[in-house]
C-alpha atoms as one frame of an Amber mdcrd trajectory, in Angstrom:
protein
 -35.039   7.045  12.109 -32.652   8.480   9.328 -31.540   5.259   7.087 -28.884
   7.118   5.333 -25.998   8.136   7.842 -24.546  11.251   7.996 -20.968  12.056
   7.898 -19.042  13.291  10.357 -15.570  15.498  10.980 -14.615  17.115   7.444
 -17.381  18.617   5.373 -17.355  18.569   1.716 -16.886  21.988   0.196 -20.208
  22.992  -1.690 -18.768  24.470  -4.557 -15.836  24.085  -6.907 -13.988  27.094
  -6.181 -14.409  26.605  -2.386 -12.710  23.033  -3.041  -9.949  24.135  -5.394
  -8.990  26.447  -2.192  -9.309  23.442   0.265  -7.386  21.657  -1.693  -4.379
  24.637  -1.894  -4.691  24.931   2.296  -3.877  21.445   2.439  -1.129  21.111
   0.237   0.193  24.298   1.980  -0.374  22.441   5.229   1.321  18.986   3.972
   4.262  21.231   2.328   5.374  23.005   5.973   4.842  19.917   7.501   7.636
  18.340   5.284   9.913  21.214   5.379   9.478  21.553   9.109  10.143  17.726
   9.682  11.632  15.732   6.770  14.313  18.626   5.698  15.235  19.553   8.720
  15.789  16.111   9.938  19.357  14.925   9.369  18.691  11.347   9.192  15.880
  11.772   6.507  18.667  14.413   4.313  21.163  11.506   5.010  18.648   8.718
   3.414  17.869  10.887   0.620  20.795  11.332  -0.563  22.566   8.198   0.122
């Protein structure tokens, strides 16, 4: 029986430069999911601004 548990879903990157790129996928990812759905909502523009 294996006392420590092991993690599931999203593995750690191994090295640094694997991570720093991990980390600029994401942010990519996070940025077209604001301009797809924050910007291009109306109501969000409208609360910005307001």
């Amino acid at each position: 029986m294996n006392a420590v548990p092991t993690r599931t879903g999203i593995a750690w990157p191994p090295t640094w430069s694997e991570a720093l790129l991990l980390g600029e996928y994401l942010s990519y990812r996070v940025g077209a999911y604001l301009l797809l759905n924050v910007v291009e909502d109306p109501a969000w523009l409208a609360w910005a601004f307001c």
